[in-house]
C-alpha positions in Angstrom: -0.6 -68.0 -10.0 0.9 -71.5 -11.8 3.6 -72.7 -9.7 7.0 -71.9 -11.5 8.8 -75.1 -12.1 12.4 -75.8 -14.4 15.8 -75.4 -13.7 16.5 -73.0 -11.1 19.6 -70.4 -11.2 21.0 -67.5 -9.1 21.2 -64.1 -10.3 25.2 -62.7 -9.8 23.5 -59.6 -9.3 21.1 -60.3 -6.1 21.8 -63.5 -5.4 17.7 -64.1 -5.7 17.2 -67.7 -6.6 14.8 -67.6 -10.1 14.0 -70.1 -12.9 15.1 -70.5 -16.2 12.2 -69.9 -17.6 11.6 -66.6 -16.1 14.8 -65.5 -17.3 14.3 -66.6 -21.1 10.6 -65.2 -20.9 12.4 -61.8 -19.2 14.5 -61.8 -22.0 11.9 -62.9 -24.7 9.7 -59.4 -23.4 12.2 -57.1 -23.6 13.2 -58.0 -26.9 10.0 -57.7 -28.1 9.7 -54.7 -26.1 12.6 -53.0 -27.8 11.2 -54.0 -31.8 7.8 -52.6 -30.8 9.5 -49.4 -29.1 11.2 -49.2 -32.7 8.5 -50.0 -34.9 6.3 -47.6 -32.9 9.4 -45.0 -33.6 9.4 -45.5 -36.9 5.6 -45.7 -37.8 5.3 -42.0 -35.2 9.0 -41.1 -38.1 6.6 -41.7 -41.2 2.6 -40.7 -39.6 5.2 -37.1 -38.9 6.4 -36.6 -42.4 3.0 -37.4 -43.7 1.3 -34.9 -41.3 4.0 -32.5 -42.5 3.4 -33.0 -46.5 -0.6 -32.7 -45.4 -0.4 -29.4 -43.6 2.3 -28.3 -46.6 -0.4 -29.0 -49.4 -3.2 -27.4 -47.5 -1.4 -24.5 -47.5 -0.6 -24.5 -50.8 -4.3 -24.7 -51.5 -5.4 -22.3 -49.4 -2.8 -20.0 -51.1 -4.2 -20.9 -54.1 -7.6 -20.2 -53.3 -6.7 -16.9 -51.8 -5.3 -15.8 -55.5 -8.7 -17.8 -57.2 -10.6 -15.8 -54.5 -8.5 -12.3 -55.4 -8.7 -12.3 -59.1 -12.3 -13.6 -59.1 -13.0 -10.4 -57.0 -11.1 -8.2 -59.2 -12.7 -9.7 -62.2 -16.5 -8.9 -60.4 -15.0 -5.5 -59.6 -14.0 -4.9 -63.3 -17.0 -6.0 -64.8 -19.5 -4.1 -62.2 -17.5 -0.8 -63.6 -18.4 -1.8 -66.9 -21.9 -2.3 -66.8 -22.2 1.3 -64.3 -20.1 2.7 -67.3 -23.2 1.6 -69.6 -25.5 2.4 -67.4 -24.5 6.0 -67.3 -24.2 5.9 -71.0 -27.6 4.7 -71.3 -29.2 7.2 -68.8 -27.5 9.8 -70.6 -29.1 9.2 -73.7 -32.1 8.4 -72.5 -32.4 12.2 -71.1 -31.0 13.5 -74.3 -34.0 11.9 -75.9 
């Protein structure tokens, strides 16, 4: 480790004997400490909302495919009791023949 050199202080707290420069550099990381903590925050704030608006549209697809999927269904359904209607009509005339 680089020997520390600079203008030495004492801390009021401890009474430890420390450099200047450790104390700015101290400093200097925790304030960039604290706007990274707070970016982070804020970034985690927005990446939430977004997941939230995600997850809300998917289920408003998915509801929307489960009424696509329904009427689709009832339309099959509907036209399959046509054509059995038809069918019967046509066997029936075919034995009347």
């Amino acid at each position: 480790m680089p020997k520390k050199s600079g203008v030495k202080i004492t801390c009021p707290s401890c009474n430890k004997s420390i450099t200047l420069d450790e104390v700015l550099t101290q400093q200097i990381e925790e304030k960039i400490k604290k706007e990274f903590e707070s970016e982070l925050k804020e970034s985690e704030k927005k990446f939430s909302e977004e997941i939230k608006k995600a997850k809300s549209a998917l289920a408003e697809k998915e509801k929307q495919m489960e009424t696509l999927e329904e009427n689709l269904n009832e339309k099959l359904k509907s036209e399959f009791e046509k054509q059995k209607k038809k069918l019967e009509e046509i066997r029936l005339q075919l034995r009347e023949r």
